[in-house]
C-alpha positions in Angstrom: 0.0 0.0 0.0 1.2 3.3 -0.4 3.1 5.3 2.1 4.1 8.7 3.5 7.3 9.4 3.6 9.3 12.4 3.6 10.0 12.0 0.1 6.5 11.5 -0.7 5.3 14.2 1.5 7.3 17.2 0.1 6.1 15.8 -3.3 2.6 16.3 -1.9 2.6 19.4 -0.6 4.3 20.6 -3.5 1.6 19.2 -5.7 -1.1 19.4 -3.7 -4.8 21.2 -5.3 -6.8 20.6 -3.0 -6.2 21.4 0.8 -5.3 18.1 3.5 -5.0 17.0 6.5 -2.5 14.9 8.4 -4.3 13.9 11.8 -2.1 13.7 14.8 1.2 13.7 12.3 3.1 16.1 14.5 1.6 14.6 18.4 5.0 13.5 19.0 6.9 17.3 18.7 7.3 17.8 22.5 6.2 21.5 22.2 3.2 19.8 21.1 2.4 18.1 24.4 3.1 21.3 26.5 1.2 22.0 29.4 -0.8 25.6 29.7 2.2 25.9 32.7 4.6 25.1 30.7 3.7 27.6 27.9 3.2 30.0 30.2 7.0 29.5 31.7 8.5 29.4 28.0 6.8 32.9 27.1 8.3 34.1 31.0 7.8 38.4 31.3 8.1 38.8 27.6 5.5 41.5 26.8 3.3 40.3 23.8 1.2 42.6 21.5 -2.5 41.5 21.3 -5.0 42.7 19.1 -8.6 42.3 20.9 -11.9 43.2 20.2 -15.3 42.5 22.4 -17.1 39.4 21.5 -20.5 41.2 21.4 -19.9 42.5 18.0 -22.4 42.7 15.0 -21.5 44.4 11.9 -21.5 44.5 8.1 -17.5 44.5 7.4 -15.4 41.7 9.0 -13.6 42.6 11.8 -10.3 44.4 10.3 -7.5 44.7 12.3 -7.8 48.5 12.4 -11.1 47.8 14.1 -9.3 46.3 17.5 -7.7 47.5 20.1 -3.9 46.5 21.1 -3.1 45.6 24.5 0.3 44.6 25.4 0.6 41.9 28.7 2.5 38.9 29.6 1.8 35.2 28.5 -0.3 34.4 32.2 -1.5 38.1 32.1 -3.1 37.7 28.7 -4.7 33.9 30.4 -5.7 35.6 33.2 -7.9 38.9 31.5 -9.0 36.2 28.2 -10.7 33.9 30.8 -13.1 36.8 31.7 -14.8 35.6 28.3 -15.7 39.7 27.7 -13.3 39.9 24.5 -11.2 37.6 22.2 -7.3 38.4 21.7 -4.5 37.7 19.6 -0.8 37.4 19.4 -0.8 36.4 15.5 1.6 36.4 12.9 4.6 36.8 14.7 7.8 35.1 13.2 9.1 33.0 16.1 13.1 33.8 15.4 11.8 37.8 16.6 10.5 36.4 19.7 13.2 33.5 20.5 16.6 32.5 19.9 18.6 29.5 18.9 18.5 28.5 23.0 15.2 28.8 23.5 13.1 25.2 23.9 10.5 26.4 21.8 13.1 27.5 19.0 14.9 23.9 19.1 11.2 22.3 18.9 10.6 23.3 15.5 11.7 21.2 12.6 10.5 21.1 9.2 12.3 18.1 8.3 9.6 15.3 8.0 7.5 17.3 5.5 10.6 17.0 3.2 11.9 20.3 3.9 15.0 20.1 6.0 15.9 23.5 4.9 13.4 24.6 6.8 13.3 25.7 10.3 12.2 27.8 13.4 13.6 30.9 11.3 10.7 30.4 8.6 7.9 29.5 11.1 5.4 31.7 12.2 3.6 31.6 15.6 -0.1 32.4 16.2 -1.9 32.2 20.1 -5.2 33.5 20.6 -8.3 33.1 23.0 -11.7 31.4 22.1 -13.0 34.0 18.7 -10.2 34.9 17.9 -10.0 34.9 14.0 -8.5 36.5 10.8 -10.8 37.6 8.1 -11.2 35.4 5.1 -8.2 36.3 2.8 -6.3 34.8 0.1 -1.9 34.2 0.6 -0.9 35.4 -2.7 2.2 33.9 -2.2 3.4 29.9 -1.4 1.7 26.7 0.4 1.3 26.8 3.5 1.6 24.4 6.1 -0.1 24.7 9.4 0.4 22.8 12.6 -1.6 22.7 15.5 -0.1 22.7 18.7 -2.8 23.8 21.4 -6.2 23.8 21.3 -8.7 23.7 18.8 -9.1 26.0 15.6 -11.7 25.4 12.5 -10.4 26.0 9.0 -13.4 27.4 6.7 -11.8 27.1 3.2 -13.2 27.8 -0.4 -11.5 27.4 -3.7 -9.9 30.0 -5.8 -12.2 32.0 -7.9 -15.0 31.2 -6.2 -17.8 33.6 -6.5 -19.4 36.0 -3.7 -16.6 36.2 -1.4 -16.0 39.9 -3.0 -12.5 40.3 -2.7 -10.7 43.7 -1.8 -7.1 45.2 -1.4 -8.4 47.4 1.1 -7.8 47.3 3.7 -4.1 46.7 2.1 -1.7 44.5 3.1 1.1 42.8 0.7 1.1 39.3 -0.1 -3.1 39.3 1.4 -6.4 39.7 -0.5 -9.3 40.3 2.1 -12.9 39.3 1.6 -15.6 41.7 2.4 -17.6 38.9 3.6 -17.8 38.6 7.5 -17.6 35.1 9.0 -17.7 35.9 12.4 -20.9 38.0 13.5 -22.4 39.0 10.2 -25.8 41.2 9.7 -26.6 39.2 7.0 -26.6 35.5 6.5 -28.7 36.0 3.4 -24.6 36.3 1.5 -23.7 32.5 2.6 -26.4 30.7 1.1 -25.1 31.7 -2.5 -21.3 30.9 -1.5 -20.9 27.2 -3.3 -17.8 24.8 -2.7 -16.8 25.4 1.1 -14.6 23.2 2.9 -14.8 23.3 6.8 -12.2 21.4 9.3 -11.3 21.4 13.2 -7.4 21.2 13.6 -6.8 19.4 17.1 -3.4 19.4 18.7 -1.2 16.8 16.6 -2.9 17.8 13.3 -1.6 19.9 10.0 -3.4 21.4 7.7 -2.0 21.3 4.0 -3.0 24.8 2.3 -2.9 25.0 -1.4 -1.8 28.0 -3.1 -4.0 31.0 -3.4 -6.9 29.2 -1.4 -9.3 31.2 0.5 -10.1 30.7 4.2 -11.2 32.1 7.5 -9.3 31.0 10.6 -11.1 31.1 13.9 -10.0 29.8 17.3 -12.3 27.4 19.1 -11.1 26.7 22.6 -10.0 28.8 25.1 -6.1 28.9 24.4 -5.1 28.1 20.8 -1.4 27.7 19.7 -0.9 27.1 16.0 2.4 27.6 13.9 2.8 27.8 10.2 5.5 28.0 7.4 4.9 29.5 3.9 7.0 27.2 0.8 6.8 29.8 -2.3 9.8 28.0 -3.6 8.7 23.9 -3.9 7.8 23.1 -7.4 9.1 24.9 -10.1 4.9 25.8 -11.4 4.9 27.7 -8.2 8.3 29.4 -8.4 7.0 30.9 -11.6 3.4 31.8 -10.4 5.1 33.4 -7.1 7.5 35.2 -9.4 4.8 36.7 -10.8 2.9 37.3 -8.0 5.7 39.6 -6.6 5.9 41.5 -9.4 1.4 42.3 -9.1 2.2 43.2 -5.5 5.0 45.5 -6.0 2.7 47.1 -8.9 -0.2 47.2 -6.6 1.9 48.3 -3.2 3.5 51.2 -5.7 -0.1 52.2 -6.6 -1.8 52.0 -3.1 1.3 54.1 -1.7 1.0 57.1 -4.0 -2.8 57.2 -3.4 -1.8 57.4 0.7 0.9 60.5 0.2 -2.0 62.5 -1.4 -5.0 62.1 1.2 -5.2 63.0 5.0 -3.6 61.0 7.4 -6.4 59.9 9.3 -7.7 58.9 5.7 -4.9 56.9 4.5 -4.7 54.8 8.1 -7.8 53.4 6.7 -6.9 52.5 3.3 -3.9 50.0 5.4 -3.7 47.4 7.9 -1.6 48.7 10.4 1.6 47.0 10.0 1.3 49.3 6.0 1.1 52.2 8.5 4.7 53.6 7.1 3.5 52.9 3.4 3.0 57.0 2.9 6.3 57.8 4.0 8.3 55.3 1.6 10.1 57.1 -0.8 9.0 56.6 -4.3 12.4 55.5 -5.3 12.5 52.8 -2.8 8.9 51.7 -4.6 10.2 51.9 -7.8 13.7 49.7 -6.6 11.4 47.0 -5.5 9.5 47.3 -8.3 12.3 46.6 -10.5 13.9 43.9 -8.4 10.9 41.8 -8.7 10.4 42.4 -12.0 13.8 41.6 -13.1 13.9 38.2 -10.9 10.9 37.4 -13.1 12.4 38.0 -15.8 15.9 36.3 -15.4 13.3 33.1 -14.1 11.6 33.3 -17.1 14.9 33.5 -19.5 16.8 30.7 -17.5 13.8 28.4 -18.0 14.2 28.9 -22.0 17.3 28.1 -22.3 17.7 25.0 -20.0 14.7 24.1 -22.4 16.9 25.0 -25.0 19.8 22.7 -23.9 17.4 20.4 -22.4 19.0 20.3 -19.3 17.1 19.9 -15.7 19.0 22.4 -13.8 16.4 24.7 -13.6 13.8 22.6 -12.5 13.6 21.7 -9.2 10.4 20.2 -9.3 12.0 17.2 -11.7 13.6 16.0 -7.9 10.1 15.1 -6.9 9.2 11.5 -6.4 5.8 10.0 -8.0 2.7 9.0 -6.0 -1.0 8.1 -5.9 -2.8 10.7 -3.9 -6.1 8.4 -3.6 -3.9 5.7 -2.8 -2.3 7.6 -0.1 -5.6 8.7 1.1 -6.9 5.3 0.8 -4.4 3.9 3.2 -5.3 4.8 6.4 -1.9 4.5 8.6 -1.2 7.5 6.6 -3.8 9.3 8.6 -3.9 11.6 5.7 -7.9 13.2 4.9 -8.9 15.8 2.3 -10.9 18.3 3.9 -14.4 17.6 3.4 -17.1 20.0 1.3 -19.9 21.5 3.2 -23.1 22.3 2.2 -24.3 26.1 2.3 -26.8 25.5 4.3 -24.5 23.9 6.8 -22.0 26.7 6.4 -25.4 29.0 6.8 -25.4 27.0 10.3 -21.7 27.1 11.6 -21.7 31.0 10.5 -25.7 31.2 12.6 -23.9 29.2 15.8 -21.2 32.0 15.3 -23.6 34.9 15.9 -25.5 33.3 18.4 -22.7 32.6 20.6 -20.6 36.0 20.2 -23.5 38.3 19.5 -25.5 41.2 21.7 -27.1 42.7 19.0 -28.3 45.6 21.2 -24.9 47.0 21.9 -23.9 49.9 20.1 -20.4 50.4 18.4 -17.9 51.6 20.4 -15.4 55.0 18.9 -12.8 52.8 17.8 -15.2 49.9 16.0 -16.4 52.9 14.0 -13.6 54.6 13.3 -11.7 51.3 11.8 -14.4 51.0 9.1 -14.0 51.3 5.8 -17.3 51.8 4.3 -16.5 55.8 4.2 -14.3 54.7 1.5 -16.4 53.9 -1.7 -14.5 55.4 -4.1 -11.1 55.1 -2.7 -12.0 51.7 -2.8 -13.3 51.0 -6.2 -10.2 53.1 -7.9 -7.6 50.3 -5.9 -9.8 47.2 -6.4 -10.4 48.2 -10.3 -6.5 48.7 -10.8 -5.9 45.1 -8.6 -8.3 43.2 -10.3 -6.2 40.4 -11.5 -7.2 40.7 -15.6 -6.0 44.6 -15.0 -2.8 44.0 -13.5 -2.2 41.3 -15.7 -2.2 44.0 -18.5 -0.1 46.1 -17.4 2.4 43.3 -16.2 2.5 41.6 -20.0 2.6 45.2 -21.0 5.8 46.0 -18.1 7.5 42.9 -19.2 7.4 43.8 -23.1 9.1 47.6 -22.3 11.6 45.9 -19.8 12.5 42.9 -22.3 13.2 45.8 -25.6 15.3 47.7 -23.1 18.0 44.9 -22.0 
């Protein structure tokens, strides 16, 4: 029967179209059988940054990041206030090599080397802890796969396919490498919008499990238990098809980030904070010149990818292809067997993702409280035409043109 190894496994992930599931793969990582004491001694008097929000929340948009409030506390200071149930927080997204060292327990823990990537390590992982509601908005990585373990706690995945239709996607707020849905998943107004969202995947990572995240997938990530501990590790680089789609990629976001940044110089401060997700903030003051380098870096990568590739075609050589290193397998085979433990995440019904996103609203939501100054003032509905002007240029058949149209000027000019 066919097996996993890590052969196999980096050949999957690489491959991989739809996203998976390996249950319990990484139970034996001893940071995955820390105790809540135990986490709470690693983490000591560091001072983490939490963005929080009140639970009893109803609203049109999703809850953007601008919307919360930061709060900075220790690791048993942020247990401590989160067990009052009154509002969800987050320490997300926080590269763990900023936060630890080579000594540090949690640092040696992490290991990347029976996916198939031994290349890979604490340096490239990202670490995510948040109380029960905690969640990102539903968003597209524009760049890599991404592999996600769980390592505390509980956290459903709600996942759709690329292109699907009604999840309304937006570049603003902005952030590089992320395309936000206008959608809300966690305490919407409306649930009328769900019933005409087709193809949705839903799954509940428990400690021990990864999730295997195709590229360019949407999903909404939202934390179920009461202390949730998650890390993850983008691969843009695995398969050669993906090299040259992230390539690519970088180029549209260095187009889009050049575009977004000249619209921020020009409008009122207070205006332009709205147009970014906080950690943009300093996308105003960014020289042009700086915007243009990266510009040009990216594009020129691209382009020396692109020339490389035609002639190792040319000489019909496999130097350039990394993805010719990748063993063969039998994905339903390797889903069939089950010592592999290995799933796809299953499709849900809309009315049963009408449900989960109901159960959401009924458990989070006082519908009677007003918003607060700061819940209104992160909004981006005064922003209708701001908006339509970036999310017309960032529409992917627009950028496209004036990519193919970039690449023709740059290629007559070397």
């Amino acid at each position: 029967m066919a097996s996993l190894n890590e052969e196999v496994l980096r050949s999957v992930i690489s491959n991989c179209s739809v996203p998976l599931i390996l249950r319990g793969f990484v139970k034996n990582w001893s940071i995955c059988q820390w105790s809540v004491e135990k986490w709470t001694s690693v983490f000591g008097e560091k001072q983490i940054p939490l963005r929080c929000m009140k639970k009893d929340f109803l609203t049109d948009e999703p809850c953007w990041e601008r919307r919360c409030s930061k709060k900075s506390m220790t690791f048993k200071e942020f247990l401590d206030v989160s067990s009052k149930g009154e509002e969800w927080m987050y320490f997300d997204y926080k590269y763990v090599y900023q936060w630890f060292n080579g000594d540090d327990e949690l640092y040696k823990g992490i290991s990347w080397k029976e996916f198939g990537f031994p290349e890979k390590g604490a340096s490239d992982a990202t670490l995510w802890v948040g109380s029960k509601g905690a969640h990102t908005p539903a968003h597209i990585d524009t760049y890599g796969v991404n592999i996600v373990t769980q390592l505390h706690g509980t956290k459903r995945w709600i996942i759709f396919p690329p292109g699907t239709e009604g999840l309304k996607p937006t570049r603003v707020p902005y952030e590089e490498s992320s395309i936000y849905s206008e959608v809300n998943f966690f305490c919407p107004n409306n649930l009328d919008v769900f019933s005409g969202l087709k193809g949705a995947r839903v799954v509940d990572l428990h400690a021990g499990d990864v999730l295997i995240m195709p590229w360019r997938w949407w999903h909404y990530v939202q934390n179920v238990d009461p202390l949730n501990i998650s890390l993850n590790v983008w691969l843009p680089e695995v398969c050669r098809q993906l090299l040259d789609q992230d390539s690519s990629a970088r180029v549209s976001e260095a187009l889009i980030k050049l575009f977004v940044a000249q619209i921020c110089k020009d409008l009122p401060q207070e205006t332009a904070r709205l147009i970014v997700n906080p950690n943009e903030d300093d996308i105003a003051d960014t020289p042009l010149s700086v915007l243009f380098l990266q510009l040009e870096t990216v594009a020129n990568a691209h382009l020396d990818k692109k020339r490389k590739l035609r002639r190792a075609k040319r000489q019909k050589t496999c130097e350039e292809e990394p993805s010719d290193t990748l063993v063969e397998y039998d994905l339903k085979a390797l889903l069939d067997n089950k010592a592999n433990n290995l799933e796809e995440v299953p499709t849900v019904t809309s009315e049963e993702l009408v449900k989960l996103v109901k159960r959401n609203v009924d458990e989070f939501v006082n519908k009677d409280r007003p918003l607060c100054d700061e819940e209104i003032d992160g909004s981006t509905s005064p922003l209708c035409l701001t908006k339509a002007v970036i999310n017309a240029y960032s529409d992917s058949n627009v950028i496209d043109l004036v990519k193919q149209n970039l690449f023709a000027r740059l290629s007559s000019m070397s």
